[in-house]
KEKE-3310 file (N, C-alpha, C; in steps of 0.2 Angstrom, whole numbers, plus 5000, padded with zeros to 4 digits):
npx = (5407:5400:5399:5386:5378:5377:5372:5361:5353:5354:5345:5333:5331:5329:5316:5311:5312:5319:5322:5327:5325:5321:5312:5297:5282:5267:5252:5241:5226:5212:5204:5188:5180:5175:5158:5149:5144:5148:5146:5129:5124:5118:5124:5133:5141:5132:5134:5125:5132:5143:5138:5133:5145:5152:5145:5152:5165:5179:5187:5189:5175:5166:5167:5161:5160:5162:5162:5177:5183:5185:5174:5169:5166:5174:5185:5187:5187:5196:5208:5203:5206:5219:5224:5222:5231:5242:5242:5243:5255:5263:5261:5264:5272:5266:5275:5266:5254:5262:5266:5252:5248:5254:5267:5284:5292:5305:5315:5323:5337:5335:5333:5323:5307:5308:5318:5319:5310:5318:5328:5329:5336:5342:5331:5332:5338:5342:5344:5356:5351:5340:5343:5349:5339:5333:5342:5342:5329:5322:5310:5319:5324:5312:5298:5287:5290:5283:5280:5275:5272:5276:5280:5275:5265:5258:5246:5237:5245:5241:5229:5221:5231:5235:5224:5228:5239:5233:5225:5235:5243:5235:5230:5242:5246:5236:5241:5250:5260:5277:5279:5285:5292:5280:5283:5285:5289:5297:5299:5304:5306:5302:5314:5316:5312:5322:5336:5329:5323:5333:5341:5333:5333:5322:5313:5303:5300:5289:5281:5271:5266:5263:5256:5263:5251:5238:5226:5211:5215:5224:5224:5229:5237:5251:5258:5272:5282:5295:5310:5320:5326:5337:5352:5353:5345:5334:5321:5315:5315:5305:5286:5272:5258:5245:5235:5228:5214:5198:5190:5196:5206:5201:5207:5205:5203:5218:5225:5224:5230:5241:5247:5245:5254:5267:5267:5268:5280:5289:5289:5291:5304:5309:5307:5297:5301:5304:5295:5282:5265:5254:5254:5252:5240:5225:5225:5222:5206:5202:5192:5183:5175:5163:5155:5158:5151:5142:5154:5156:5163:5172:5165:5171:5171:5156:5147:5136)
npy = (5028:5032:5048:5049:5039:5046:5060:5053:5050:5060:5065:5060:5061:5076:5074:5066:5053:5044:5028:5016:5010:4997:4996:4988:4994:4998:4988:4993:5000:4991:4991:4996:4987:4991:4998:4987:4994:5006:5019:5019:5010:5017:5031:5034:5046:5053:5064:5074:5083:5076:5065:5066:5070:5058:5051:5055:5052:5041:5043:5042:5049:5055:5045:5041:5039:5034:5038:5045:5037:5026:5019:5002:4993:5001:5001:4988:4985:4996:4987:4976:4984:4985:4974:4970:4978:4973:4962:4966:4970:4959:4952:4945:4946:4936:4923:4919:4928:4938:4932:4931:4945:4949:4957:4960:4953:4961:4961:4968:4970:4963:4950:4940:4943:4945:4954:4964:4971:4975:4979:4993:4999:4990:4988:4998:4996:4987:4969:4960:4954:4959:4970:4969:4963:4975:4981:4974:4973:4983:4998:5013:5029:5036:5044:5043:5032:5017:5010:4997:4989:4982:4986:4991:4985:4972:4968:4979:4982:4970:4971:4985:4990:4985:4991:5007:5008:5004:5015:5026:5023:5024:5038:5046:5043:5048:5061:5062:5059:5049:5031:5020:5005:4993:4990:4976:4978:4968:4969:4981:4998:5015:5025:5012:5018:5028:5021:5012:5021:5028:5020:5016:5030:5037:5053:5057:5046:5034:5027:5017:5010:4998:5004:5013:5004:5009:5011:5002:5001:4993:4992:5003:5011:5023:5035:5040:5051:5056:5069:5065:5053:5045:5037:5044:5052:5064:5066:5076:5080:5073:5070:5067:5057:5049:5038:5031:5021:5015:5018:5033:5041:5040:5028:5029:5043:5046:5043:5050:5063:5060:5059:5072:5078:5072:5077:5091:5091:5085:5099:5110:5106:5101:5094:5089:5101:5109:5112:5118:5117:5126:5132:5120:5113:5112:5104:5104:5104:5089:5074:5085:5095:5093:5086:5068:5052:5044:5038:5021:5014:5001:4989:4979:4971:4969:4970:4963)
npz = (5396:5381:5369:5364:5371:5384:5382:5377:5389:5396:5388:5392:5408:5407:5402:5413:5413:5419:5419:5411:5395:5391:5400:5406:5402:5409:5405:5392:5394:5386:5370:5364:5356:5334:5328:5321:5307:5303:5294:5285:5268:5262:5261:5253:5241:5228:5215:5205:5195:5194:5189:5176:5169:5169:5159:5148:5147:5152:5163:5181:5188:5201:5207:5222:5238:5256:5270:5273:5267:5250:5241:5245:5235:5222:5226:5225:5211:5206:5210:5201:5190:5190:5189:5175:5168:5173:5167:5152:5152:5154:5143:5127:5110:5100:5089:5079:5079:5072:5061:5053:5054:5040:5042:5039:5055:5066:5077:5093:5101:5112:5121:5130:5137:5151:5151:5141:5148:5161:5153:5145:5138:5127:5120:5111:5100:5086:5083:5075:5065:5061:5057:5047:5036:5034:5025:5015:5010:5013:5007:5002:5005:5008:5012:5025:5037:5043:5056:5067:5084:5098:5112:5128:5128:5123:5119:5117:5104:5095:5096:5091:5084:5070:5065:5065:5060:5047:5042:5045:5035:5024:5025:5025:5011:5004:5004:4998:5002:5002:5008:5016:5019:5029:5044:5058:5074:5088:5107:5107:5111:5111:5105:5095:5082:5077:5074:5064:5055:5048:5044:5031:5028:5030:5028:5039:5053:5061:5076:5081:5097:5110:5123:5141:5151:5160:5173:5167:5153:5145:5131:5127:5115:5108:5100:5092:5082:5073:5064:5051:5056:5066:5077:5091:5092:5102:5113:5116:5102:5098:5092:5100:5101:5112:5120:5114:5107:5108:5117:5119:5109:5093:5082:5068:5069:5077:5067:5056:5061:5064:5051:5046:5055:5052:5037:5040:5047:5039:5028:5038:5040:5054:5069:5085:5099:5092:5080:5073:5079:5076:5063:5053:5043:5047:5058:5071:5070:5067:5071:5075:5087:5097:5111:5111:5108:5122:5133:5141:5154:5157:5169:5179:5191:5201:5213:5225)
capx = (5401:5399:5396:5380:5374:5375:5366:5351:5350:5352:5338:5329:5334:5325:5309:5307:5310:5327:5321:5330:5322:5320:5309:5292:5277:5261:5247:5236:5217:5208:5202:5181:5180:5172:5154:5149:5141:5149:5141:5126:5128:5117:5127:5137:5137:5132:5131:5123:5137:5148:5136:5131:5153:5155:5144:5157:5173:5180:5189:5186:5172:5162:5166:5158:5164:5159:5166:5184:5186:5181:5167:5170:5166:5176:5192:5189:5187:5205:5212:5204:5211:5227:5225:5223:5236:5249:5243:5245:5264:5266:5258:5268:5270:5268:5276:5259:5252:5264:5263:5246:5247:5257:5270:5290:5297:5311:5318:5328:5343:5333:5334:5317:5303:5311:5327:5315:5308:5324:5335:5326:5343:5344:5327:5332:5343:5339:5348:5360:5345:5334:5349:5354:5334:5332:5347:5342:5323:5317:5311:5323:5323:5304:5295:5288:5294:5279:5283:5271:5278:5274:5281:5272:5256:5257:5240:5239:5248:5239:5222:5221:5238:5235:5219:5229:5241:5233:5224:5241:5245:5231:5231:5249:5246:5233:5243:5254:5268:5280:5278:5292:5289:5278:5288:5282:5295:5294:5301:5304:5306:5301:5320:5321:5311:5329:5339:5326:5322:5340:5342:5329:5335:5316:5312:5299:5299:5284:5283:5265:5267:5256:5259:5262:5245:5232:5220:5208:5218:5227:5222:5231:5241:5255:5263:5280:5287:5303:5310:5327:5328:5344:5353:5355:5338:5331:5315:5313:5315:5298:5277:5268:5250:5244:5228:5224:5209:5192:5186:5199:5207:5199:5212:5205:5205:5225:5229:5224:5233:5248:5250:5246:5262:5271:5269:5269:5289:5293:5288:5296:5310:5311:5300:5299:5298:5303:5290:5276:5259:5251:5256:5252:5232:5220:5228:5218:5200:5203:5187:5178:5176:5159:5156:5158:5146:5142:5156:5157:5169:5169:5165:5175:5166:5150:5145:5128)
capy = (5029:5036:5055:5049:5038:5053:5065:5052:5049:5067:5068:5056:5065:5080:5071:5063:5047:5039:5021:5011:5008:4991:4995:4984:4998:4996:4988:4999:4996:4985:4997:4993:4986:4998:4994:4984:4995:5013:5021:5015:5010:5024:5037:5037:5053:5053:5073:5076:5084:5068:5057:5068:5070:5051:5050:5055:5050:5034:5045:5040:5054:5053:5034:5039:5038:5030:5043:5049:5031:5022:5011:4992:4990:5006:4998:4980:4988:4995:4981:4971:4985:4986:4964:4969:4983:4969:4957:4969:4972:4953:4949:4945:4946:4930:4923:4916:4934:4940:4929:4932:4952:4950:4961:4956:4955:4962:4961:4973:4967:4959:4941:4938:4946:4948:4958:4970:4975:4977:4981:4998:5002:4986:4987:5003:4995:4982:4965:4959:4951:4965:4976:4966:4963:4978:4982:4968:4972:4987:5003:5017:5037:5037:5053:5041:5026:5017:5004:4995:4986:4979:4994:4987:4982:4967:4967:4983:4981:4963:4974:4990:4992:4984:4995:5012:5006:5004:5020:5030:5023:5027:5046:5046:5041:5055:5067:5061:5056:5042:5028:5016:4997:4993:4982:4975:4977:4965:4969:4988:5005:5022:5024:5010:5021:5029:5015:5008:5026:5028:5014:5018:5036:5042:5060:5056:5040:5033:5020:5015:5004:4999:5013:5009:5001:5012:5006:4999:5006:4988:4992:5009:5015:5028:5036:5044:5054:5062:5070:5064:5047:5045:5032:5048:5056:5063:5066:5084:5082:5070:5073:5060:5057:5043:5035:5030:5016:5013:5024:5036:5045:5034:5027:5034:5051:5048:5043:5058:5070:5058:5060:5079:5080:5072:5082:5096:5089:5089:5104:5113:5102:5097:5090:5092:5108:5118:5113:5126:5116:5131:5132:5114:5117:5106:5097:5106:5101:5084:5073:5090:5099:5092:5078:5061:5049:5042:5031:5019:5012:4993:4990:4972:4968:4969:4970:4964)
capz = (5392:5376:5372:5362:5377:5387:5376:5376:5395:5399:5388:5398:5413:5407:5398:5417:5411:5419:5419:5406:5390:5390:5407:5403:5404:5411:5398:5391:5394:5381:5367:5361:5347:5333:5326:5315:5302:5304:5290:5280:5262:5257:5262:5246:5240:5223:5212:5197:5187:5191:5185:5171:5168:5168:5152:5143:5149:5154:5168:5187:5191:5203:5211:5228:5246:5263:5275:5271:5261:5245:5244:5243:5225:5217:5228:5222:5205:5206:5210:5194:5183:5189:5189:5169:5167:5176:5161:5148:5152:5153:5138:5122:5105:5097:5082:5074:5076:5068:5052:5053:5053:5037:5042:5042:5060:5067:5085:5096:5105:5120:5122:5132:5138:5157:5150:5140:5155:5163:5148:5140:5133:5124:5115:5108:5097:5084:5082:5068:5060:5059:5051:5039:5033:5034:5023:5010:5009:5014:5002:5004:5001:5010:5016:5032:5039:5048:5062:5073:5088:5103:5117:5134:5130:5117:5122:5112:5098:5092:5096:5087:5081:5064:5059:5066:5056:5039:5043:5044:5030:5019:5026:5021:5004:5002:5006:4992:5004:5000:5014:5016:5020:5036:5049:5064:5078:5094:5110:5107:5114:5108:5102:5089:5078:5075:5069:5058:5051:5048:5038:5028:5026:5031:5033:5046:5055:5063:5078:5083:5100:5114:5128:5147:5154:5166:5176:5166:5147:5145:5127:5122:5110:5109:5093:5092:5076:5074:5056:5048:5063:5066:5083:5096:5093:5111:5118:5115:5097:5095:5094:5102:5103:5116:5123:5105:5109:5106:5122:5120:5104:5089:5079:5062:5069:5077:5060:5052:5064:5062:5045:5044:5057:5046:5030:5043:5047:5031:5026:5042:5041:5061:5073:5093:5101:5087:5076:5075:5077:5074:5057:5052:5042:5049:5063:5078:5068:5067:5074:5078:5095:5101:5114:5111:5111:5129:5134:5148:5156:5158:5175:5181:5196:5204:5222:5227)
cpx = (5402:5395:5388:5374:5372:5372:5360:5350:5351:5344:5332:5327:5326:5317:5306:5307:5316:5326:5324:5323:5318:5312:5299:5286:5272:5256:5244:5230:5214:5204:5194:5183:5176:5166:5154:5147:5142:5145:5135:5127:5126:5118:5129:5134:5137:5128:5129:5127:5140:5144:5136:5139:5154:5152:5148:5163:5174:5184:5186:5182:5164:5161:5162:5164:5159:5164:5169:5189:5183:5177:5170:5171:5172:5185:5192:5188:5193:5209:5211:5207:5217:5231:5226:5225:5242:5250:5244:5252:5267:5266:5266:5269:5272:5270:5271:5256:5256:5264:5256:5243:5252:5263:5279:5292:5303:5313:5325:5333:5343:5332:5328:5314:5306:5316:5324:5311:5314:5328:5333:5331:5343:5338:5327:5335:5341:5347:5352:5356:5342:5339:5351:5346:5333:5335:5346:5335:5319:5317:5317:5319:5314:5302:5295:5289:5287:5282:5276:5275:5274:5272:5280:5267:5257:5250:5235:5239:5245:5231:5220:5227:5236:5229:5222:5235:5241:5228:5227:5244:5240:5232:5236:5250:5241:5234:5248:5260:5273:5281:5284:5288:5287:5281:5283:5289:5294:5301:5307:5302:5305:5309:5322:5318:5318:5332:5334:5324:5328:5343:5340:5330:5326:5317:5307:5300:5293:5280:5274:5267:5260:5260:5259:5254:5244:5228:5213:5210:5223:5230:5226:5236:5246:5258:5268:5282:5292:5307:5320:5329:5336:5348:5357:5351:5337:5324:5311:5313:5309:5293:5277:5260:5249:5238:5224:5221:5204:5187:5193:5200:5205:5204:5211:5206:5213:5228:5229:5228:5240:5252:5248:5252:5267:5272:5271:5279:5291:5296:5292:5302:5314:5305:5303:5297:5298:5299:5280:5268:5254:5250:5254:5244:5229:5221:5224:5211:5198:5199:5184:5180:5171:5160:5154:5151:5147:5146:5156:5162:5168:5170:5165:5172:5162:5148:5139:5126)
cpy = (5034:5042:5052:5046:5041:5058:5059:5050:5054:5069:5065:5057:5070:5080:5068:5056:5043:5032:5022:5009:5002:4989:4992:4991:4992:4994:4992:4997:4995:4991:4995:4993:4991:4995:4991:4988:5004:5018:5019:5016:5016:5031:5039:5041:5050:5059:5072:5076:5077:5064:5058:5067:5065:5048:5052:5057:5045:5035:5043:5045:5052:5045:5035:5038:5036:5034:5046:5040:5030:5018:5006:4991:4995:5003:4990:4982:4991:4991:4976:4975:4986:4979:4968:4975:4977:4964:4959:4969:4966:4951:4949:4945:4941:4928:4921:4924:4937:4940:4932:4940:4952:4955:4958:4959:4956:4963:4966:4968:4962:4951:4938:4945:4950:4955:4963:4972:4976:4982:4988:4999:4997:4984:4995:5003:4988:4978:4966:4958:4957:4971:4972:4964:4969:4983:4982:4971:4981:4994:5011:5026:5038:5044:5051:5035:5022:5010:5002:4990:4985:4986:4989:4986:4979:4969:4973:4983:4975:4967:4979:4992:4991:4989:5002:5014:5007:5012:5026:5029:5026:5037:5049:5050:5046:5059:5067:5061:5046:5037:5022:5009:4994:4987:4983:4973:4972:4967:4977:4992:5007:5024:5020:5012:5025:5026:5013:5014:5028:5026:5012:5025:5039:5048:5060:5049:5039:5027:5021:5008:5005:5003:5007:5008:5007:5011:5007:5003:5000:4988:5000:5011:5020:5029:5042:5046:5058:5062:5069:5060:5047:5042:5041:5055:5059:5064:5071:5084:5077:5072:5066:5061:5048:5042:5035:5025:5018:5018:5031:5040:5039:5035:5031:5041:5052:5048:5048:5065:5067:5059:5069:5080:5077:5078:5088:5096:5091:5095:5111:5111:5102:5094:5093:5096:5113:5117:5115:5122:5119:5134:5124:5113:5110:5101:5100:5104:5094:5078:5078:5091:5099:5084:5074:5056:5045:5037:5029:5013:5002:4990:4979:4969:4972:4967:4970:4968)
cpz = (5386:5375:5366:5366:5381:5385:5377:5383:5398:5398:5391:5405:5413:5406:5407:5417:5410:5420:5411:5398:5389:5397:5403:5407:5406:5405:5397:5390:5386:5378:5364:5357:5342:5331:5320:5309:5306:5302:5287:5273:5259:5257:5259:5243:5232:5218:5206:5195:5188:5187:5178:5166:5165:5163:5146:5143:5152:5162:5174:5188:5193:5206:5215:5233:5251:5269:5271:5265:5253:5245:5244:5237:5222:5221:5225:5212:5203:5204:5204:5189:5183:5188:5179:5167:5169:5169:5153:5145:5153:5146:5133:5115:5102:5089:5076:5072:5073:5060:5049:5051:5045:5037:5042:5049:5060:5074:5087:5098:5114:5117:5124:5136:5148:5155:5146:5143:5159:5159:5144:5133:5127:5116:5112:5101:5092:5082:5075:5062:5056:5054:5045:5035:5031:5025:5014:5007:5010:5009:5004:5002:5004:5011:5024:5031:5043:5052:5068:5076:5096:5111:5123:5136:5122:5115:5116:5102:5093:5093:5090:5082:5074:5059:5063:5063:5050:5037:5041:5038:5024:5018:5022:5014:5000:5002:5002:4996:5003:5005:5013:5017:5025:5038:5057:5070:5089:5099:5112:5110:5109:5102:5096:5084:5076:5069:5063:5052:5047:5042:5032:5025:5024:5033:5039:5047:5061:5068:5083:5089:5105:5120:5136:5148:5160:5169:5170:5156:5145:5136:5121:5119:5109:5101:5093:5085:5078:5066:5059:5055:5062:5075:5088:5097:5101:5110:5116:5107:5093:5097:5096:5100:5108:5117:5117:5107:5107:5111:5122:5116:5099:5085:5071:5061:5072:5070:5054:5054:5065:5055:5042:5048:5052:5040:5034:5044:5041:5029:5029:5044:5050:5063:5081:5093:5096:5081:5077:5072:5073:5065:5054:5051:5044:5056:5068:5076:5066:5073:5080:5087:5100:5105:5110:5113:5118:5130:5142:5150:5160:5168:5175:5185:5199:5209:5222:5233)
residu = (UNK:UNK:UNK:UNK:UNK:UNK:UNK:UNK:UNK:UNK:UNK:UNK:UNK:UNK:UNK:UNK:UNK:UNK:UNK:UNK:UNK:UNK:UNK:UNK:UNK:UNK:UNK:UNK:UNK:UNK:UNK:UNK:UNK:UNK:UNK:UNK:UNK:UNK:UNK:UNK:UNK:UNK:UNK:UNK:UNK:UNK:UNK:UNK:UNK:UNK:UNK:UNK:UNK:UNK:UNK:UNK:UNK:UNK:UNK:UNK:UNK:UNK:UNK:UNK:UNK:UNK:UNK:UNK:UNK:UNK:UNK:UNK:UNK:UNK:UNK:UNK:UNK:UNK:UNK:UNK:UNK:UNK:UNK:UNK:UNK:UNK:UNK:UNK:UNK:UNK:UNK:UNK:UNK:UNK:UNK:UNK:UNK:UNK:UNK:UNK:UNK:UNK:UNK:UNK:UNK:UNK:UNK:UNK:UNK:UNK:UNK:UNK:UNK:UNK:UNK:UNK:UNK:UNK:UNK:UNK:UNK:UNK:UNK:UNK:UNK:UNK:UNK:UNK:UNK:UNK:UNK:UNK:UNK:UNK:UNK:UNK:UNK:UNK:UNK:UNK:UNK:UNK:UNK:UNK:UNK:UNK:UNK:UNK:UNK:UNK:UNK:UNK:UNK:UNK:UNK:UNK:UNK:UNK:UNK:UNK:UNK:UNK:UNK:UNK:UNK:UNK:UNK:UNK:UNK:UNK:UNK:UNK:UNK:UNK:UNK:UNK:UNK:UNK:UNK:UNK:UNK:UNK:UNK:UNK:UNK:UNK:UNK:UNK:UNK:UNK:UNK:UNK:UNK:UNK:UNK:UNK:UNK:UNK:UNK:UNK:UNK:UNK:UNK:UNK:UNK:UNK:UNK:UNK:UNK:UNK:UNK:UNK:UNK:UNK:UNK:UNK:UNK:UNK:UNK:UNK:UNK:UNK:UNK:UNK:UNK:UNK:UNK:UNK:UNK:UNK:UNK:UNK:UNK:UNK:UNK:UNK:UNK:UNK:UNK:UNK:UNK:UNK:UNK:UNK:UNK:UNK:UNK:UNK:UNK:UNK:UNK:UNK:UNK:UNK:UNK:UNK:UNK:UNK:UNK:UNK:UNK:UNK:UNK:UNK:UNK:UNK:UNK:UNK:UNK:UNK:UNK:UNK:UNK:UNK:UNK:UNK:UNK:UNK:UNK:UNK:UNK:UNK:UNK:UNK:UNK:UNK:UNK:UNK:UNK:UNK:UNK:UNK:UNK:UNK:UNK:UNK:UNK:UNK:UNK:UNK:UNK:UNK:UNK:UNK)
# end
C-alpha cells in the first residue's frame, strides 16, 4: 500500500468513515420545489438619485434588483450589448468604404481579419506596400501625422472616425501646425502609429482607431499620440483620450484637446508621463465643466 493511500484511509479512520469510497450512500429525501413567483415584480427597487444620475450618463445606474439578483430585462439587456460589442470586433473594414472616405489605404502585416485578432504584434507593423507608398507619396518634415484606422471596432472607424478626423485636422491647422497626409490604416494596432510617424519624420503622430467594444459602446473611439514616433515607442511614452462617441466625449470637443496636446508636445518636446498637462493653456476647459444634456442609453430590449 502506498504511503498516500495510507495517509487518506487513516484519515477516514479518524473522520469515522472506514467504508470504501465507492460505498453507494443513502438517497437524500426529495427537495420541494421552490415557488412559482418568489418576489413580485414591484419589488424592484427603484431611488431617486439613480434615476435622476442616469439622465446624464449612459453608465449602468440604477438597473434595479429582484432580491440579491438582476431583473429579467437589465440581464437580457446585457446580453444584446455584449451580442453588439461581439459584432463590433468582428466587423471589418471594407475596401468600398474606404474608396469612398477618400483616404489612401495602408495595411499592417496581418493577412486576415482572424490573425489580427490573434497577431497583435503583426498589426504593429505595416506591410511592404504600405512602406514603400508611404515612401513615394506621403508629405514629409510634418509637426502631426493624422492616421485613422480600423483598431477593433471597424464599426467605429466607418462611423465617427471620418468627422473626428476632419475636425483634428482643422484644429491643427488653427493652431498653425503643419499636418502631414491623412492615411486610413486597416487592420491596426495602437503601435503602427510609430512606423508611419517615422517615415514621415513627424514630430507628433496621431492614430484615431476604433477602441475595444463595451457593453453597449460598439461605436467608440480611442486616440493615441506620441512626440518624435519612432518603431520601439512604449506605452508610458503616449496620451490617449478614449470613449470619443456621440453619448460620450463629443468628437469636436476630442479634437480640440487632441490638437492643443500636440502643440503642447511640440513645444515641451516629449509626450507620456513626462509631459506637464498642466502647463499645456486651455486643455482642461475644453467643452466646459457643466452637465451634459440628458443622455440615454439605447435600451435593446423590451420586456412586457
Amino acid at each position: 500500500m502506498s504511503h498516500t493511500r495510507r495517509m487518506v484511509e487513516e484519515l477516514r479512520r479518524r473522520l469515522g468513515e472506514d467504508a470504501p469510497m465507492c460505498q453507494v450512500q443513502a438517497p437524500l429525501e426529495p427537495i420541494e420545489p421552490p415557488p412559482s413567483r418568489v418576489i413580485p415584480r414591484g419589488a424592484i427597487r427603484d431611488e431617486r438619485f439613480a434615476r435622476e444620475a442616469a439622465q446624464h450618463t449612459t453608465a449602468l445606474v440604477g438597473v434595479g434588483r429582484v432580491g440579491s439578483r438582476y431583473a429579467t430585462e437589465v440581464v437580457l439587456q446585457f446580453q444584446a450589448e455584449l451580442a453588439v460589442a461581439h459584432a463590433a470586433v468582428a466587423a471589418e473594414l471594407s475596401e468600398d468604404w474606404a474608396e469612398s472616405a477618400g483616404l489612401p489605404l495602408l495595411r499592417s502585416r496581418v493577412g486576415h481579419h482572424r490573425e489580427f485578432l490573434l497577431r497583435p504584434d503583426l498589426g504593429r507593423r505595416l506591410d511592404a506596400q504600405a512602406v514603400a507608398w508611404l515612401e513615394a507619396n506621403a508629405r514629409r518634415d510634418v509637426d502631426v501625422q493624422p492616421i485613422l484606422a480600423d483598431g477593433l471596432s471597424a464599426v467605429a472607424c466607418m462611423g465617427s472616425g471620418p468627422e473626428l478626423m476632419g475636425h483634428f485636422i482643422a484644429q491643427c491647422e488653427a493652431l498653425g501646425l503643419r499636418v502631414g497626409t491623412p492615411v486610413l490604416a486597416k487592420y491596426a494596432r495602437v503601435w503602427l502609429q510609430d512606423e508611419i510617424g517615422e517615415l514621415c519624420r513627424a514630430k507628433v503622430a496621431c492614430i484615431l482607431l476604433g477602441e475595444r467594444p463595451g457593453l453597449g459602446t460598439g461605436d467608440g473611439l480611442s486616440a493615441y499620440m506620441v512626440y518624435e514616433p519612432r518603431v520601439g515607442r512604449n506605452d508610458g511614452e503616449r496620451n490617449m483620450i478614449s470613449n470619443i462617441h456621440a453619448r460620450g466625449m463629443l468628437p469636436a470637443d476630442a479634437a480640440q484637446r487632441l490638437a492643443r496636446l500636440a502643440q503642447g508636445m511640440i513645444q515641451q518636446r516629449t509626450s507620456g508621463v513626462e509631459l506637464d498637462l498642466s502647463a499645456i493653456p486651455g486643455l482642461g476647459g475644453v467643452g466646459g465643466t457643466a452637465l451634459r444634456e440628458p443622455q440615454v442609453r439605447k435600451r435593446l430590449v423590451e420586456v412586457p
